[in-house]
C-alpha positions in Angstrom: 56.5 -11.1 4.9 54.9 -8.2 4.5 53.3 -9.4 1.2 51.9 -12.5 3.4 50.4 -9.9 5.9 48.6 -8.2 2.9 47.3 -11.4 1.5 45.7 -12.1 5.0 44.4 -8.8 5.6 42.5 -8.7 2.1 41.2 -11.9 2.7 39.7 -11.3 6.1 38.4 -7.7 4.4 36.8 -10.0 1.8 35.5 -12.6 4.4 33.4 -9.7 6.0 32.2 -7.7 2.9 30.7 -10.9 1.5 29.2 -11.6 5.0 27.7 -8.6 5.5 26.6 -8.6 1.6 24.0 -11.5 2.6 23.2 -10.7 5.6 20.0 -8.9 6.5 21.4 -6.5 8.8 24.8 -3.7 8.0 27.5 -4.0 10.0 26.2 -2.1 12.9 23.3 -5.1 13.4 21.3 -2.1 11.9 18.2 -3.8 8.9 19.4 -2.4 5.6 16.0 -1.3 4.6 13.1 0.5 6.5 10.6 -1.8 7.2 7.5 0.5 6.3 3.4 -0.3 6.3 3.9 -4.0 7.3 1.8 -3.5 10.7 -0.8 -6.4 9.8 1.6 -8.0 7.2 -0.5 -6.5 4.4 1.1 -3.8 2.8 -1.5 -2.6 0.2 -4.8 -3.1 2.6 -2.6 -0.6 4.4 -2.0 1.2 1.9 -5.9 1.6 0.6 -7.3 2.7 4.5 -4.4 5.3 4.8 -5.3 6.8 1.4 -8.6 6.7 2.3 -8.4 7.8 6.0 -6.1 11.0 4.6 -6.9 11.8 0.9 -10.2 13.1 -1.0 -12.0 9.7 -3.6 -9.4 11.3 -5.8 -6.5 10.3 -4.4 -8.1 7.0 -3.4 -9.1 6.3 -7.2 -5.9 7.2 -8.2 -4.5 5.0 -6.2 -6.6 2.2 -6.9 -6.0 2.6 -10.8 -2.5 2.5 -10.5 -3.1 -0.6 -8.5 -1.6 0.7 -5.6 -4.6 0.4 -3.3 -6.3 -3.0 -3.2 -8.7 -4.0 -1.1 -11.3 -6.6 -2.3 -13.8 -6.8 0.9 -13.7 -3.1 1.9 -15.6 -2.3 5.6 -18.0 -0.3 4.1 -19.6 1.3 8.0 -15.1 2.1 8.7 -14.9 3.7 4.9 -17.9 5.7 5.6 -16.0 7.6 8.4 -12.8 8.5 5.9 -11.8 11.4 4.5 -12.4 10.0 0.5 -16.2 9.4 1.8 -16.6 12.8 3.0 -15.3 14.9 0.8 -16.9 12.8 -2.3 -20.0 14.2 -4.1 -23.7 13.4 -3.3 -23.7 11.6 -6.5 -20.4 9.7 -5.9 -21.8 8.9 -2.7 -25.2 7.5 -3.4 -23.4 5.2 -6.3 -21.1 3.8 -4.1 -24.2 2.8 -1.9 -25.6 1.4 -4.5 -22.5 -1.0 -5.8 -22.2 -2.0 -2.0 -25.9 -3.0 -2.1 -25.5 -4.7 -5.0 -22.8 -7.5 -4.2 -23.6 -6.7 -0.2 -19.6 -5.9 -0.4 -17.4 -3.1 -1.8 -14.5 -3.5 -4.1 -11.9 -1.2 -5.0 -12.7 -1.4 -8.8 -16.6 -0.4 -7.3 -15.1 3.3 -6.0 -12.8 3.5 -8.8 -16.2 3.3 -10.9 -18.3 5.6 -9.0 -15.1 8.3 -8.8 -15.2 8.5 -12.5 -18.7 8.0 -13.4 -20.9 8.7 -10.4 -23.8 7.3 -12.8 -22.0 3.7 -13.3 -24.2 1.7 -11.3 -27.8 3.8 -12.5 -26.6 3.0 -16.0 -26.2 -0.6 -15.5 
């Protein structure tokens, strides 16, 4: 009897741990992860405006090097008002002015460019 008992007791134990295992949610009806950055379902456009917004071109280049940060049509009058544009060199400045002239868009790879060589688009 009491072997019978155990049997059921590990079964129903096993019912819910593999339940819960697949389930989205822990066993308070709690999500198991944090949902994070996923306000307009685009985690790394996110990503490359709060860099921006918060860090100096540094931090932003990093970011975009490591591939962290990509944005391929950047909003070139919004990035002008971050943090990255106005802590950035004269230099670093005007060459990113002049790679969004010349495609009449700004890339990522564009300030990555103009972070390390501020003479990238003069050259060309």
């Amino acid at each position: 009897m009491v072997v019978k008992h155990l049997l059921i007791g590990l079964l129903v134990t096993a019912m819910i741990v593999t339940n819960y295992a697949y389930s989205e949610t822990d066993w308070k009806g709690k999500p198991k992860w944090k949902p994070e950055a996923h306000d307009d379902n685009n985690p790394t456009e996110s990503k490359f405006w709060k860099v921006a917004e918060e860090k100096k071109l540094h931090s932003l280049a990093k970011c975009i090097d490591h591939m962290d940060c990509k944005e391929n049509n950047i909003d070139f009058d919004k990035f002008r008002e971050t943090t990255s544009w106005t802590n950035s060199t004269e230099e670093q400045k005007f060459c990113i002015v002049e790679s969004e002239d010349l495609g009449n868009t700004l890339v990522d790879y564009e300030v990555l460019d103009c972070y390390k060589n501020p003479n990238y688009y003069q050259e060309r």
